[in-house]
C-alpha positions as CSV (number, residue, x, y, z in Angstrom):
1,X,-8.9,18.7,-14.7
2,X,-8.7,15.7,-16.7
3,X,-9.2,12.3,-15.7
4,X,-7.6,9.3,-17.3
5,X,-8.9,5.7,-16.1
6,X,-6.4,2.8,-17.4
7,X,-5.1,-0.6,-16.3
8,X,-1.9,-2.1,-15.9
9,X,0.6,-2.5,-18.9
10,X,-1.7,0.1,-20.5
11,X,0.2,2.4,-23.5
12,X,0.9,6.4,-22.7
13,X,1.4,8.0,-25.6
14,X,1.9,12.1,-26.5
15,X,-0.6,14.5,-27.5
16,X,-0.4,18.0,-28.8
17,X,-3.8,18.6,-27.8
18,X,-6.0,18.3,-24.6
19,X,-5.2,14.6,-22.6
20,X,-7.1,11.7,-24.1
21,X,-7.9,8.0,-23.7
22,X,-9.1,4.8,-25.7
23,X,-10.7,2.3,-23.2
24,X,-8.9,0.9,-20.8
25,X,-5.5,0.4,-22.5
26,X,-4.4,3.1,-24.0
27,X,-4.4,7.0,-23.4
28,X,-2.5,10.1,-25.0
29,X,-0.8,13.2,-22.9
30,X,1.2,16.1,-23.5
31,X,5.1,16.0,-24.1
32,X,5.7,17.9,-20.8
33,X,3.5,15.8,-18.9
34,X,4.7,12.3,-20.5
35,X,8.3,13.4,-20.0
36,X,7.4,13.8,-16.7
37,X,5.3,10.6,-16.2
38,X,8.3,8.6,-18.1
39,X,10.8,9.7,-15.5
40,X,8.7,9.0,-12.1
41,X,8.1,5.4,-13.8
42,X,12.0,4.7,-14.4
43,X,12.4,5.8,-10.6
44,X,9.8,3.5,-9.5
45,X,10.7,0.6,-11.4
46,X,14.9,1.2,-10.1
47,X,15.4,1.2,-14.1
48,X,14.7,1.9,-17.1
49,X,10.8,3.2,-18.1
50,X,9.6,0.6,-20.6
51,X,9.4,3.1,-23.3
52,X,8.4,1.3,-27.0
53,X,8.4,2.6,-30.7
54,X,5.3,1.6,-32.3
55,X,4.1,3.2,-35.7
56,X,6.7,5.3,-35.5
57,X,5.3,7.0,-32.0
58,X,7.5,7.0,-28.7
59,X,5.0,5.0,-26.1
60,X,5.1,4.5,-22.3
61,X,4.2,1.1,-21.1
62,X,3.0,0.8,-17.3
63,X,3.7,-1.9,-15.6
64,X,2.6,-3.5,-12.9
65,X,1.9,-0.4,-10.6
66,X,-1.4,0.8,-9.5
67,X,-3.5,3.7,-7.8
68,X,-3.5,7.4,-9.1
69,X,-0.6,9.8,-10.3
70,X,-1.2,13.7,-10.6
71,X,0.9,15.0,-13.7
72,X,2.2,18.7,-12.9
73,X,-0.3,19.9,-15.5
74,X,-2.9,18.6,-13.4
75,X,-3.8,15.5,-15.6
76,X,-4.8,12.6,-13.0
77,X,-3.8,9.2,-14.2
78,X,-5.9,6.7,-12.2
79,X,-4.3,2.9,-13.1
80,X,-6.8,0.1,-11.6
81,X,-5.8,-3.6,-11.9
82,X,-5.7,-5.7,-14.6
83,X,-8.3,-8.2,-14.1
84,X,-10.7,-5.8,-15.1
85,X,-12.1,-7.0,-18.4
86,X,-14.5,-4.6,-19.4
87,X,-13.8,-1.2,-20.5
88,X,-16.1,0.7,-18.3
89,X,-16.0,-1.6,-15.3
90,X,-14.1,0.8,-13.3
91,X,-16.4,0.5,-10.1
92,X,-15.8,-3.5,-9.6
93,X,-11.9,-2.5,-10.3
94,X,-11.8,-0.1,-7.7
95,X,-13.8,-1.4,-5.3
96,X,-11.5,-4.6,-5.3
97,X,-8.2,-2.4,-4.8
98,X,-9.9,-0.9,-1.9
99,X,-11.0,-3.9,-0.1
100,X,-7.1,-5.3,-1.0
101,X,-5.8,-2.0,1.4
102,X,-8.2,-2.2,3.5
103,X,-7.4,-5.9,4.5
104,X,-3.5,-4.8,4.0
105,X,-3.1,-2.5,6.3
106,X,-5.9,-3.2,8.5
107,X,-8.8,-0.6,7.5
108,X,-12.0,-1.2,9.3
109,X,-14.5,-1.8,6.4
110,X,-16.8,1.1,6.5
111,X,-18.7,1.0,3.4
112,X,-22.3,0.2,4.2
113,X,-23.5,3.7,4.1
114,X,-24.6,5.6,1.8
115,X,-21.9,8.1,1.6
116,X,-19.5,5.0,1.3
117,X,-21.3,3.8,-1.4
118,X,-20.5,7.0,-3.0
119,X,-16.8,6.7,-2.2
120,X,-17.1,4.0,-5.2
121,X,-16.6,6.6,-8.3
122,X,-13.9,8.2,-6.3
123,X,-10.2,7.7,-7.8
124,X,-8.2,5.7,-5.4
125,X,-6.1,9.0,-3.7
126,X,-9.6,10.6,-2.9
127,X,-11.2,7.5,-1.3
128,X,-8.2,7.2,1.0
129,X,-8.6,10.8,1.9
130,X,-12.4,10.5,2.7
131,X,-11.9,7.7,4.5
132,X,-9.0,9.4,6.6
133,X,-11.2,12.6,7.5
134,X,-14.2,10.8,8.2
135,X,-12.1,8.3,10.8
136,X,-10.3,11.6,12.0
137,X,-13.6,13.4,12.5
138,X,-14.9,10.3,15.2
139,X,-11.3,10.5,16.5
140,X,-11.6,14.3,16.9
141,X,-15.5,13.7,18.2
142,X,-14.1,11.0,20.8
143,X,-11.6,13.7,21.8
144,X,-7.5,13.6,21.5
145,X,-5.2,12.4,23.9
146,X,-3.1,15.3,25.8
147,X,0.1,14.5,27.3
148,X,2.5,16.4,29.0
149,X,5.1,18.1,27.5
150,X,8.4,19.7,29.7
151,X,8.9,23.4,28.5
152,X,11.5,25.9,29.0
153,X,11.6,29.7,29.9
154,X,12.3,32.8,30.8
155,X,9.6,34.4,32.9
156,X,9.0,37.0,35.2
157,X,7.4,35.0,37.8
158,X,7.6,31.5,39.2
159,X,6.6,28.6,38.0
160,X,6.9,25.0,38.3
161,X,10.9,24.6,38.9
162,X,13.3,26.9,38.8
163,X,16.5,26.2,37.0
164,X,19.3,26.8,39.4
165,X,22.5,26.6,37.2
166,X,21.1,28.6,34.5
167,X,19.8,31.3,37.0
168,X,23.2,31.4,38.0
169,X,24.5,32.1,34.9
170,X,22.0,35.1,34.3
171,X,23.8,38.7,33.8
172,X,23.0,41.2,35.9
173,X,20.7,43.2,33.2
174,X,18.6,40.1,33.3
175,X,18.5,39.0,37.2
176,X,14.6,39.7,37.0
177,X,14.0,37.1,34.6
178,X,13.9,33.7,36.2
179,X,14.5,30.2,34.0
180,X,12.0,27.6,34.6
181,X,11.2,24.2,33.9
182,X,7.5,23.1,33.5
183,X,5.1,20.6,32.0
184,X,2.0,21.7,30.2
185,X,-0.4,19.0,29.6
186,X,-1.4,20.2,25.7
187,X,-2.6,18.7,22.3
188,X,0.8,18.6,21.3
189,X,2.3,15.0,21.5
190,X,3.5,12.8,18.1
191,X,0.2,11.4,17.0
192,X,-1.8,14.7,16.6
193,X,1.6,16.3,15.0
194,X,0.7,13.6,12.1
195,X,-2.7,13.8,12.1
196,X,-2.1,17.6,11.7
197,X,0.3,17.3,9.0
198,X,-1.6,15.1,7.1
199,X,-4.8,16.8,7.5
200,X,-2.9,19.7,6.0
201,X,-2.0,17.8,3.4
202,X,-6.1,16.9,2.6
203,X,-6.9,20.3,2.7
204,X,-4.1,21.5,-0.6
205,X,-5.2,18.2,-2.6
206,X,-8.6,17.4,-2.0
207,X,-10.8,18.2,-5.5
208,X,-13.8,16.4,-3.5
209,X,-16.7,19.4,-2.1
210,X,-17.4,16.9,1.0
211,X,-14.2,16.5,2.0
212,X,-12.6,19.9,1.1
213,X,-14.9,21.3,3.7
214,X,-14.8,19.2,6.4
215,X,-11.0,18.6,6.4
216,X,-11.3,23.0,6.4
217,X,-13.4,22.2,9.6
218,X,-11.5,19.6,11.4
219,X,-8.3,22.0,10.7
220,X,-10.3,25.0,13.2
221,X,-10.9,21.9,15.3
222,X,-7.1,21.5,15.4
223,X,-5.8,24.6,14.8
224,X,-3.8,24.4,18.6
225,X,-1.8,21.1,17.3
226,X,1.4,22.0,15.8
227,X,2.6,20.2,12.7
228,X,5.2,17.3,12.8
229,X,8.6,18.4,11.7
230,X,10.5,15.4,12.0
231,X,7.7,12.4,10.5
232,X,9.8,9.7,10.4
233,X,10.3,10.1,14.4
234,X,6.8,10.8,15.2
235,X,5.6,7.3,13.2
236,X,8.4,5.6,15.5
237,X,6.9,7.3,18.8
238,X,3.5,6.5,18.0
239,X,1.8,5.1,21.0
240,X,0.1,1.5,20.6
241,X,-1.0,1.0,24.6
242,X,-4.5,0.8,25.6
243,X,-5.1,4.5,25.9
244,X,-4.2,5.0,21.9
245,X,-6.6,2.3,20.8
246,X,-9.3,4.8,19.2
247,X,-6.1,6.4,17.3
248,X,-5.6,2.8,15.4
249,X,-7.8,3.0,12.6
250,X,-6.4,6.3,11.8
251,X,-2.9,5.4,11.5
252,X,-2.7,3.9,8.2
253,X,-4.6,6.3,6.4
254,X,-2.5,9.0,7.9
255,X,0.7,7.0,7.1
256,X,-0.4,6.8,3.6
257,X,-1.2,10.6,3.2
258,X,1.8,11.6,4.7
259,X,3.7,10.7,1.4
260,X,4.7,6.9,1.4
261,X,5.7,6.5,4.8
262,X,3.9,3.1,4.6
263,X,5.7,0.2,2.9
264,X,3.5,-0.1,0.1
265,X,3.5,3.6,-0.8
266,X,5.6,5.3,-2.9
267,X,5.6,9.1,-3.6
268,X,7.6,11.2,-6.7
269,X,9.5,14.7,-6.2
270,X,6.5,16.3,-7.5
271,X,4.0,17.4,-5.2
272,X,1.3,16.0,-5.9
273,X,-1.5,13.7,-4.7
274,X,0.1,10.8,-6.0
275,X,-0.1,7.0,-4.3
276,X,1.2,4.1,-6.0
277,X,1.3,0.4,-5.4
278,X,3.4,-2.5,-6.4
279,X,0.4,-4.9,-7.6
280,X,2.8,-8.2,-7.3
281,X,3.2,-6.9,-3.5
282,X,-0.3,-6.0,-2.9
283,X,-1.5,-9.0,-3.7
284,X,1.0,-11.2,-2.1
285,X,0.3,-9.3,1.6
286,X,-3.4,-9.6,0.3
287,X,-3.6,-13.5,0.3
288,X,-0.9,-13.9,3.2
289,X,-3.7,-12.1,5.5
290,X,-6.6,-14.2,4.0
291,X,-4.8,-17.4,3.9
292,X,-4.3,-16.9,7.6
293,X,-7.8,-16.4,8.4
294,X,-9.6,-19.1,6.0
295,X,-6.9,-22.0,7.3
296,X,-7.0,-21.3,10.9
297,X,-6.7,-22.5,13.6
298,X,-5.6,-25.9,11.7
299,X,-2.6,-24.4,9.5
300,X,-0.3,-21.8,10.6
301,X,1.0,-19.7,8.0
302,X,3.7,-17.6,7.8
303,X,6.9,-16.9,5.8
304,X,10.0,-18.8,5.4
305,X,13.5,-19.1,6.8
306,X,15.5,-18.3,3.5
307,X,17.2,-21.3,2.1
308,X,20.1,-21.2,-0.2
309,X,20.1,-23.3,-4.1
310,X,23.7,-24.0,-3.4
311,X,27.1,-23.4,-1.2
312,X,30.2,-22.2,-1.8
313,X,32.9,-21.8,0.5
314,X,31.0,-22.4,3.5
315,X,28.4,-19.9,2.1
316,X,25.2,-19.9,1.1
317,X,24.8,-18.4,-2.6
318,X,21.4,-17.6,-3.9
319,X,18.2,-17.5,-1.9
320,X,15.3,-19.5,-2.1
321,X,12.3,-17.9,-0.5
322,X,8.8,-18.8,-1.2
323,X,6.1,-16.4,-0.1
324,X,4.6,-18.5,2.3
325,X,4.7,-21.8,4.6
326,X,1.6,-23.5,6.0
327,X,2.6,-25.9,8.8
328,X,0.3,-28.3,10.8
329,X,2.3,-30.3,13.2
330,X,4.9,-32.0,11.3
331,X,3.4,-31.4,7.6
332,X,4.5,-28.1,5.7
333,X,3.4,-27.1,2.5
334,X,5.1,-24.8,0.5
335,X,2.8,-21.4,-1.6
336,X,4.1,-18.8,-3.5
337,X,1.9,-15.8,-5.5
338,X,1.9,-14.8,-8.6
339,X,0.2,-11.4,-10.6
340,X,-0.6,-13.3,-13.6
341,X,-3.9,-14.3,-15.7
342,X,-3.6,-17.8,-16.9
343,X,-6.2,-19.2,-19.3
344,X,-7.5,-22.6,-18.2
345,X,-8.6,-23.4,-20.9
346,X,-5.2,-23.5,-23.0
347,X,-4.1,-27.1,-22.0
348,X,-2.1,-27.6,-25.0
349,X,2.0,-27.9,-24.9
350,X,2.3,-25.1,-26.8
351,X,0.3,-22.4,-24.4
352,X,0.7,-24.6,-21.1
353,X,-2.0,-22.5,-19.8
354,X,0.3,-19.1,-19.8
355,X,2.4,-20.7,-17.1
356,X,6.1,-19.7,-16.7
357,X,9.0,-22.2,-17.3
358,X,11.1,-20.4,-14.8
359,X,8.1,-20.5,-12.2
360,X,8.0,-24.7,-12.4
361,X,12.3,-24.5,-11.7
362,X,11.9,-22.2,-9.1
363,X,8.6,-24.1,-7.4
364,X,11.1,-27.5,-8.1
365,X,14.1,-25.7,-5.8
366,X,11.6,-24.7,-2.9
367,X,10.4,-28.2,-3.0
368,X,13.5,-30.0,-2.6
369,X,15.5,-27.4,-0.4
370,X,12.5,-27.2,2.3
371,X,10.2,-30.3,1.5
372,X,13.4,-32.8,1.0
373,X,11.7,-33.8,-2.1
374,X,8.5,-35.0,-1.0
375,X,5.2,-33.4,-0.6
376,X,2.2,-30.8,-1.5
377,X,3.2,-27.4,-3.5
378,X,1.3,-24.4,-5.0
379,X,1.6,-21.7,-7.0
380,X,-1.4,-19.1,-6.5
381,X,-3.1,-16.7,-8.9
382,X,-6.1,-15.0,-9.2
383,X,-9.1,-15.8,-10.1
384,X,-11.6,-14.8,-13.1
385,X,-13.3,-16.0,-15.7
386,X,-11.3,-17.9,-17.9
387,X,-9.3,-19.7,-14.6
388,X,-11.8,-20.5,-11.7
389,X,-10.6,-24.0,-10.4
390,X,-7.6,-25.6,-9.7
391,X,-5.3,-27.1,-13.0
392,X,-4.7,-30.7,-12.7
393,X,-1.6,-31.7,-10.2
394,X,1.9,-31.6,-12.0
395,X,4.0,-33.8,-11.0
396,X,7.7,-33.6,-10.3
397,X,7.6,-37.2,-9.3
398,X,6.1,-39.6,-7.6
399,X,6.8,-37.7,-4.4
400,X,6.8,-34.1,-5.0
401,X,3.1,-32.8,-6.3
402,X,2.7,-28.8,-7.5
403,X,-0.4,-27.3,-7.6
404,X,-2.0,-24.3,-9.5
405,X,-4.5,-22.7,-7.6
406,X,-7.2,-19.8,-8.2
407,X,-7.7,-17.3,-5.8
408,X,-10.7,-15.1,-5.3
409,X,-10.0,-11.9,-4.9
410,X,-13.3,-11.0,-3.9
411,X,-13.9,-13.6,-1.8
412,X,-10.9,-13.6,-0.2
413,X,-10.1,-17.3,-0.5
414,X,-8.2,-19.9,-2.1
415,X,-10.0,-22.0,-4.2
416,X,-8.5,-25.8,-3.0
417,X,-9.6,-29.0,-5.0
418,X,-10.4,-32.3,-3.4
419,X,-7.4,-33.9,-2.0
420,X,-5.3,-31.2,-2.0
């Protein structure tokens, strides 16, 4: 099985022989399995695939999506984000994208052993499936919550309750059978179903040895828990008192498995171990978590109320929703993120750093629809290299400041100047 390591906006092209790449940003398959990759890319993008002509080849151009897709010929195309600046930095780009989930959806960090140091030069799809059966193991270890569950039949004997109206309604061939009503205190309750499933689903697409055979022994372990039918339901019912606590770290890897039940996850009709992420989203959810933590307790942050840019008709038209508001009493400051790589270093009026026109107008709307015109703004991206500190203030006016701020993804912190 071939694996193919590129970033984002990295070319796809077609190949009549065995899958190929070239670094980081480009890589060739075959027409059956481009075909296929071009259609799952228009689905995810709600459009058109962003298919180009160059020297007279038909090319796929990825966007800002990341993780690992399995082609039906069993070509696995891992995409890692695009900060990574070296062509065989793979580890530091995965390792990132990991730590981003983790702090996402709210994975303990487990990688100070050595077998989660290994979990490094695993593609994205099998590191969320180690991590999954090693935090089911110490949940199966622990031991799983029973609960009781109300069952229904015909025996030939008592027990528990008998079921007068339907006893009634038995025909005389069958007056030695009695109905009965009774609660069996089993294995079988919503959580396990999921964990089943999903452990199921490890055991068909795991190509790791390690966790191919101990997802084979955890599914002896729980061979007597039934699969979920209905997953949708089963997430809903999931318990979250006191008594479920040991089953929270599991819950997100098992959401993700189970085929883009969480937010960030998307999955394609083919069946396959594919997980995807919107990077723009990832990262946005990423700093909202880290903001919170590195500014508290003096700054609250948190989302906005949406505003409108105008009215019409007594209605507001057009929404105006930055990605985040830090308060502290009566002074609010106004954030929003952006997936970009600016170069600080390009000061000119001509490159204006690689910033966006239409970012500055939008930035200008949020300050005067929720600041009234006066006070502190920023736009966030992340940090590297060639943009590690803050740009120096624009200035709308005298009253209305916006700043362009660094953030360090490894770190997990926003890199604020002096005064700001």
């Amino acid at each position: 099985m071939a694996v193919l390591t590129v970033r984002e906006y990295a070319r796809i092209g077609v190949c009549a022989d065995a899958p190929r790449q070239e670094g980081m940003d480009a890589a060739w398959l075959p027409q059956a399995s481009f075909d296929w990759l071009c259609a799952e890319f228009e689905r995810l993008r709600g459009g058109g695939a962003a298919l180009v002509q160059r020297d007279g080849a038909r090319w796929l151009r990825l966007d800002q999506y990341v993780g690992v897709m399995e082609c039906p010929d069993g070509t696995t195309l891992e995409v890692l984000p695009k900060h990574v600046t070296a062509d065989g930095d793979h580890a530091s780009a995965r390792r990132l994208l990991r730590r981003m989930l983790c702090t996402v959806l709210d994975i303990p960090p487990r990688e100070g052993s050595l077998a989660g140091v290994a979990l490094f030069d695993l593609p994205l799809n099998e590191w969320v499936m180690a991590r999954f059966l090693a935090a089911l193991d110490e949940l199966v270890k622990r031991g799983l919550r029973f609960d009781y569950t109300r069952v229904r039949e015909e025996q030939v004997f008592l027990r528990g309750r008998l079921d007068t109206t339907r006893q009634l309604r038995q025909p005389p061939t069958r007056a030695h059978l009695f109905h009965l009503e009774h609660d069996v205190f089993s294995e079988d309750r919503p959580e396990n179903r999921l964990l089943r499933s999903a452990l199921d689903c490890v055991c068909a697409r795991t190509r790791n040895p390690g966790s191919w055979r101990l997802a084979h022994e955890l599914s002896t372990r729980m061979a007597g828990v039934p699969r979920s039918t209905h997953v949708a339901t089963d997430l809903r019912a999931w318990g979250t008192d006191r008594l479920m606590a040991h089953y929270r770290p599991v819950r997100p890897l098992c959401e993700l498995i189970l085929s883009g039940q969480s937010p960030l996850a998307l999955r394609g009709d083919w069946r396959s171990p594919s997980m995807m992420f919107p990077m723009e989203r990832l990262f946005e959810r990423y700093v909202g978590v880290c903001l919170a933590r590195q500014f508290a307790p003096a700054w609250q942050v948190g989302g906005a109320a949406s505003e409108h840019l105008c009215s019409h008709q007594g209605k507001g038209w057009f929404n105006l929703i930055p990605d985040f508001l830090l308060r502290r009493g009566e002074e609010l400051r106004v954030l929003d993120t952006k997936w970009k790589v600016l170069d600080g270093l390009a000061s000119d009026s001509r490159e204006k750093y690689g910033l966006k026109q239409a970012d500055f107008y939008q930035m200008f709307a949020y300050g005067q629809r929720y600041l009234e015109g006066a006070g502190e703004m920023a736009l966030v991206y992340p940090l590297h290299a060639g943009f590690d500190q803050a740009l120096p203030v624009f200035a709308f006016d005298a009253r209305l400041r916006l700043w362009v701020l660094p953030f360090d993804l490894e770190q997990g912190k926003l890199v604020v100047p002096e005064g700001w």
